[in-house]
Structures are given as C-alpha cells and as structure tokens.
C-alpha positions in Angstrom: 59.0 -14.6 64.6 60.4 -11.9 62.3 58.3 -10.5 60.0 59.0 -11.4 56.0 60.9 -8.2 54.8 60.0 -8.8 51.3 56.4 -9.0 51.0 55.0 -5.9 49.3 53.0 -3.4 51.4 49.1 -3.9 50.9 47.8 -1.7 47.8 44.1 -2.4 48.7 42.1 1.2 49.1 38.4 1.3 50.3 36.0 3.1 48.5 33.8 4.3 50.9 36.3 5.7 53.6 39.4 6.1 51.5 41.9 4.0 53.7 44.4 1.3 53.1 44.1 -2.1 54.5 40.2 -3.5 53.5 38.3 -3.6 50.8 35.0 -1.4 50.6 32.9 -4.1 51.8 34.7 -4.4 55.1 34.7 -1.6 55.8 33.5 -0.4 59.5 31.4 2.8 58.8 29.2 0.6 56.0 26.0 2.1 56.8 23.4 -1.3 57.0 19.9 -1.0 55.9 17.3 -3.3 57.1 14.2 -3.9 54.8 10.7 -5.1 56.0 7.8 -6.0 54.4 4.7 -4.0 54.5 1.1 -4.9 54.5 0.9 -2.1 51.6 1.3 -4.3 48.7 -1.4 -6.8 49.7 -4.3 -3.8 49.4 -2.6 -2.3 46.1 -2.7 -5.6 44.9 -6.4 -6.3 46.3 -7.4 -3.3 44.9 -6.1 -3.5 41.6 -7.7 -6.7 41.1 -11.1 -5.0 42.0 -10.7 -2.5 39.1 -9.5 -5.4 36.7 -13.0 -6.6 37.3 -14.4 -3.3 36.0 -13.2 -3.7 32.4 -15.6 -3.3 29.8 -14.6 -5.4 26.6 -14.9 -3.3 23.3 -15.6 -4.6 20.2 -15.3 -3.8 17.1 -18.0 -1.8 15.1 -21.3 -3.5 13.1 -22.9 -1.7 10.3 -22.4 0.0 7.0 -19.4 -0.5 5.5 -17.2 2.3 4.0 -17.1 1.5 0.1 -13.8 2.6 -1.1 -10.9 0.7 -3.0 -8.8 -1.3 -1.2 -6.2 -3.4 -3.3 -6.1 -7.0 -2.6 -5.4 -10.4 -4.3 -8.3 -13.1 -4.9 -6.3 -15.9 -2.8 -7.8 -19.1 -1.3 -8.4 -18.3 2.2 -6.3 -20.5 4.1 -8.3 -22.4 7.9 -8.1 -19.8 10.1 -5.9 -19.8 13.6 -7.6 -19.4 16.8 -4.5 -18.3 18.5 -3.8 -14.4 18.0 0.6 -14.7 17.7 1.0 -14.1 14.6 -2.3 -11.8 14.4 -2.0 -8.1 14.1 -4.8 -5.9 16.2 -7.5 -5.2 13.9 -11.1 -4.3 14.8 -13.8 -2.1 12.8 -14.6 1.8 13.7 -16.8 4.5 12.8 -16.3 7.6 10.8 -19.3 9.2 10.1 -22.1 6.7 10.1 -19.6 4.3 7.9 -17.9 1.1 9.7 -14.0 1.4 8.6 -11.3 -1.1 9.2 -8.6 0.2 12.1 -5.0 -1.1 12.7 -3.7 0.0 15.8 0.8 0.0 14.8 3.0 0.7 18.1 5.4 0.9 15.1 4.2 3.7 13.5 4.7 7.3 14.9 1.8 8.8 13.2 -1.7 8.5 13.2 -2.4 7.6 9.3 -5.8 7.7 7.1 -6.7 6.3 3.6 -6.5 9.2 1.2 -9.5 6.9 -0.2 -11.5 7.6 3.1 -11.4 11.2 2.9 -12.6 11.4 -0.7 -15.1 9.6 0.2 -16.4 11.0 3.2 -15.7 14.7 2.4 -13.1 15.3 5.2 -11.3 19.1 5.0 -7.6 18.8 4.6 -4.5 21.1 5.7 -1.0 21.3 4.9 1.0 19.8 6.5 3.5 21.6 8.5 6.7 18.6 8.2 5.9 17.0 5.2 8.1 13.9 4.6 7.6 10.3 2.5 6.9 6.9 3.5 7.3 3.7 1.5 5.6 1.5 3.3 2.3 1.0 2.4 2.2 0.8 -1.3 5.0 -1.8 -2.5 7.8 0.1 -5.0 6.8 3.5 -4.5 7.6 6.8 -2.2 4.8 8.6 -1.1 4.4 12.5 0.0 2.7 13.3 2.9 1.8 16.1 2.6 -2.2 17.3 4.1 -3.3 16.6 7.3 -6.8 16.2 8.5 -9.1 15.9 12.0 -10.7 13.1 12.3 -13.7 11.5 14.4 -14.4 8.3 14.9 -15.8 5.5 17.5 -15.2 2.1 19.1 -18.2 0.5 20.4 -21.0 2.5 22.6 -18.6 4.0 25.5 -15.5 5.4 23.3 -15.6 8.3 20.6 -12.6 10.6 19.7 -11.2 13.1 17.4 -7.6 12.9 16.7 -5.0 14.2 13.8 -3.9 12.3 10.9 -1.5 12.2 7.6 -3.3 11.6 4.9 -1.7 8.9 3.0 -2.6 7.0 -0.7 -2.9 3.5 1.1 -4.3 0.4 0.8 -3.4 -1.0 4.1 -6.8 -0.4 6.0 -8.5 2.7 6.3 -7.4 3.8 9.8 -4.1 3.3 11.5 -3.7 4.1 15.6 -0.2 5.0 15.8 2.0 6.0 18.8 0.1 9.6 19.4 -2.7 8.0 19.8 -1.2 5.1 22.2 0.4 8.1 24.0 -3.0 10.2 24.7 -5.2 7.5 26.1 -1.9 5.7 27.9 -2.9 2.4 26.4 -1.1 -1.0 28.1 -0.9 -3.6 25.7 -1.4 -7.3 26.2 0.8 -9.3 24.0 -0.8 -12.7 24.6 -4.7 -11.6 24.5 -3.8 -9.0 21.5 -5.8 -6.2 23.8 -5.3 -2.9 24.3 -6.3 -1.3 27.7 -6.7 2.1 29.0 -9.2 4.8 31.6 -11.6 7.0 29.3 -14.2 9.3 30.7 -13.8 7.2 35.0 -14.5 3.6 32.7 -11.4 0.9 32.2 -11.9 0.0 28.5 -10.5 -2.9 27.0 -10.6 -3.0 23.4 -10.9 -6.6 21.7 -9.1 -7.3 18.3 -11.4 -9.2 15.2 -11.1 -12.9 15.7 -10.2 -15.5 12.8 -13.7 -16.7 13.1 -15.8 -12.8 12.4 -13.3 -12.7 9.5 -14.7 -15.8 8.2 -18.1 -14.5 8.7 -17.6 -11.5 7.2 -15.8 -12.6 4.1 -18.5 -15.2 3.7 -21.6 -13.0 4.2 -20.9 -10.7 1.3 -18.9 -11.9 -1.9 -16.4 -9.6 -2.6 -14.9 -9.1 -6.5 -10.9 -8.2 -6.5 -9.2 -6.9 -9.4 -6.0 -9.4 -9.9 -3.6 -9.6 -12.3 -3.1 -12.7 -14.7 0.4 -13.6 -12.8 -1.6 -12.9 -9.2 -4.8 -15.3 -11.0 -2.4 -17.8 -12.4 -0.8 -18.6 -8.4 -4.0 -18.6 -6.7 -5.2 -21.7 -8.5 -2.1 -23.8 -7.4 -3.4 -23.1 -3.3 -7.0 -24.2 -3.8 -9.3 -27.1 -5.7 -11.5 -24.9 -7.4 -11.2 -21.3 -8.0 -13.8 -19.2 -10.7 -12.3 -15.9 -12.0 -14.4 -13.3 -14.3 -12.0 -12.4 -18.0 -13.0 -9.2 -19.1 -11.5 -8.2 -22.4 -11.2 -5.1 -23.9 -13.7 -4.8 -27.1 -12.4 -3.5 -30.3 -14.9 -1.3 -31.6 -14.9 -0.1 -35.7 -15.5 2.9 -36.5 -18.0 3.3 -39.2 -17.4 5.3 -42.4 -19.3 8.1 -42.0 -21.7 8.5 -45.2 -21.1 10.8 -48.1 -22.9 13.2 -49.8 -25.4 12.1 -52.1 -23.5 14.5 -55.2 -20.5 12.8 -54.5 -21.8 9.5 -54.5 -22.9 10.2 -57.9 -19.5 11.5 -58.6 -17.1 8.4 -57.6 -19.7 5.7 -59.4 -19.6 7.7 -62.9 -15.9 8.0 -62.6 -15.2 5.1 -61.0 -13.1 3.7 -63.6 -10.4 6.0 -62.4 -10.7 5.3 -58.7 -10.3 2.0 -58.3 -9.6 0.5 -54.7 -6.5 -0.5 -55.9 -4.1 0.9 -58.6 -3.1 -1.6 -61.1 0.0 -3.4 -61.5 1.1 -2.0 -64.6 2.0 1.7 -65.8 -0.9 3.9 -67.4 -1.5 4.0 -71.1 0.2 6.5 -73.3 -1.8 9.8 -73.6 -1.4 12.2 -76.0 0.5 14.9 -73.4 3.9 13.7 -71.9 5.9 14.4 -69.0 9.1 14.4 -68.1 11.9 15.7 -65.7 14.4 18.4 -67.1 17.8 17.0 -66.1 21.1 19.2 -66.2 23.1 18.5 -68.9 26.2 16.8 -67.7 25.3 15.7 -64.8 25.5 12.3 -63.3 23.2 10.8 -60.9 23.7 10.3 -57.4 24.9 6.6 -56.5 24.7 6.5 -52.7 24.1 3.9 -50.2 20.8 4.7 -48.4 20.2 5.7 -44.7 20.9 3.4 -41.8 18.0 1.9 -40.4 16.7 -0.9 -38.3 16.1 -4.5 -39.5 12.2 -3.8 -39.3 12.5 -0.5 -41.0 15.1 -2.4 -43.6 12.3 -5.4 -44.4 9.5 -3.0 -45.0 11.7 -0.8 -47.5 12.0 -4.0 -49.4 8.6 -4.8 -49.4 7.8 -1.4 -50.9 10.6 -1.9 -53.3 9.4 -5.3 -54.9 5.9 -4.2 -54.8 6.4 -1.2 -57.5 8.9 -3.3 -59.3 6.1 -6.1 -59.2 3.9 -3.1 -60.8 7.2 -2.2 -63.0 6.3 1.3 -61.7 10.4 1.7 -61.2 12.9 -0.1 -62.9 
C-alpha cells in the first residue's frame, strides 16, 4: 500500500531533545524519578507536637490603669460574642508600672504610641528621620508624624521588651504592635483562636487576646464617664431602654459694677438731674447761648442715597431712625 502523498509532514518538536516526530513527554531520554517516603516526617511531626505542648498562654496585664483621654461614645453595650471572627487582638500591657491597652495590626507597618501616653508617662522623644502623615486614626484629619520614641513595656511574667515607635495624636488604644514588631519576635498567627505565637528567651509563648466576657468585667467594675455630643446622646437612646446622661451647661456669669468713689457718688446724686439713665424724648429747653452750624452761602445740600448694606444692618438703621424722630431729635 502506497503511502498518502498529500498528508503534511509531522511539525511536532520535543522539548527536551530537540527532534521531530514525539512530543516532549515521549520522549526516550525523559530522565524518571522515583519518590519514597521517609520515616523523617513522622519524628518532625512527633516532635513538633512535643514542643506544642510547651506553650505557655500569656495573658493580658492586671493592674493600674493608665489615665489618659481616650475618645469614645456612651453607647449601649450590645451582648457580647464568644466567638473571636469578627474580634480584633486586644490584650492589656505594661509601660512603666501603668496597665495600657495594646492592638497588635499585621496592617500596620509601624509600631505606633498615643501621643497621650507619652505625656503622661514622661517618655523622651526624637525626630523622626521619614516623617510622613496618616489618617487613620482620628476620623477627618491628617496627622504628622513626626518624633519617635523607645519604648518598654511587658506581657505577663515571661515577656518584656523595648521597641521603637511613632508617636501619633490617637485615640485608637495606647499601643499598637505593628509589622516590626511581628518581624523581630517571628510571630505565627492563628486566625481561628485570635493568638499570636512565637520562641522568646528558649520559652514558646502564646499570647491570648481579651475575651468578650473580661471586657464585660472590666467595663462593669469601674463606671466610666464619656464626653458625647448631643447628636452621639440623641442615637444612643434609640439602642437601649434606659440610658442616664449628665447636661452640663455653661453658666453665665455678671460682672459686677465695680464701686465708685465716694466724691463721685456725691457728684452724680447732686447733679443727677442732668444724668438721667435715659435721655428724654424731646429736645432740651432754650438757653440763653445758641448754637448753630455756619453753612456756605450757596450751597445746596447733599441728596444721596446711603450706603449698601445688609437686611440686618438696613432694619437696625431704621430703628435708630424712628427712635430720634420718636424723640423729634431730627426732623
């Protein structure tokens, strides 16, 4: 049998030997690899659950709070969730004998303080080197950060650090673990427990974020007093059955006359028939000298529409107006 003259010659090019006729894999000199499993992984993974089991849970910090401002809005507190997915990591530290609220932000590629915090505790500040503005922590604003500062702080009984932070006007929380810090200690996050894990000083420290319930606590052991606005007092009522709010209005204090000489005294009552509270509404009597206002000969009087002015600044004019023509002090 002849073969078909008119079928076109085979195209096909390996990639692995560079000739015609098969595809790379066909082709003869494939190097083959064979794979076995090894005993290996069992003891890693034997042996990593052995140092799971030497985790210490850390907790967040008891004590003296840190008394600084912190913005918030009096809200009713809604039941709390016991899962932690919507829950950011928060936990307590402490700075310098004070316990201080810390955020821990894989978003955020600085390690932040309350410019609040350091005022308070009388931390030393330096410039800072790549200054640049945020506008995320205070709602409608830019701010400059612009001074650094060192700060030392501690998680429980096992972990104490110093690291570098921005010093930012915020009213966030007082402390906020950004990626510098995430990056020195190596921390491995847990998204479903809301834990951060990580070797300090030959321990495996896991730290534990606040539950729903020591919120609860806390807010409930210590009545706190926000600052709101009326709008922010005037929404809070609609979310709970009974709210009580303290109105503190401005007082209007009047400033005394301050006494007069005794001589004067004397003075204004025996002439007191020519300063009376109020001028009468009439003109004065005739007196014996006369006034009056030289006017040049020939001249005529000017007849000229007045200045422009507002409708406020229009209606007093007129009031003024009627009230000397009421007195027929003008004509």
């Amino acid at each position: 049998m002849k073969e078909n003259p008119y079928v076109k010659p085979s195209s096909i090019k390996c990639f692995i030997c560079f000739q015609l006729g098969h595809k790379s894999n066909e082709c003869p000199t494939w190097a083959y690899i064979q794979l076995l499993d090894g005993e290996e992984e069992e003891e890693l993974g034997n042996n990593n659950n052995e140092f799971e089991e030497e985790v210490e849970d850390v907790v967040g910090d008891e004590g003296d709070p840190l008394i600084c401002v912190l913005q918030k809005l009096i809200l009713a507190l809604r039941r709390p969730a016991k899962t932690q997915r919507n829950a950011l990591f928060k936990t307590k530290c402490t700075i310098k004998g004070k316990v201080c609220d810390l955020l821990i932000d894989s978003g955020c590629t600085e390690n932040v303080i309350s410019r609040d915090v350091v005022q308070a505790l009388q931390f030393k500040t330096t410039n800072n080197p790549s200054p640049y503005k945020i506008s995320w922590v205070k709602k409608g604003m830019k701010i400059a950060v612009i001074d650094m500062c060192k700060v030392s702080f501690s998680i429980g009984r096992h972990y104490a650090s110093e690291i570098l932070c921005d010093v930012v006007d915020m009213d966030v929380c007082h402390l906020i673990l950004g990626r510098p810090w995430l990056f020195d200690v190596g921390a491995i996050y847990d998204c479903r427990a809301n834990t951060y894990t990580f070797d300090w000083k030959g321990k495996r420290l896991r730290l534990l974020p606040r539950s729903p319930d020591q919120e609860a606590n806390t807010s409930n052991a210590k009545t706190a007093l926000f600052v709101v606005t009326r709008e922010a007092l005037l929404n809070a009522w609609k979310e709970s059955a009974c709210i009580m709010s303290l109105v503190i209005k401005e007082q209007n204090f009047t400033t005394e006359v301050d006494t007069l000489h005794v001589g004067i005294s004397k003075l204004l009552q025996q002439f007191a028939d020519i300063t009376p509270p109020e001028l009468p509404a009439e003109l004065p009597p005739v007196r014996a000298i006369q006034h009056q206002i030289k006017l040049t000969p020939g001249a005529s009087l000017p007849n000229l529409s007045h200045y422009r002015m507002s409708p406020n600044e229009h209606k007093i004019l007129q009031q003024i107006v009627d009230e000397l023509l009421d007195k027929q002090l003008i004509q």
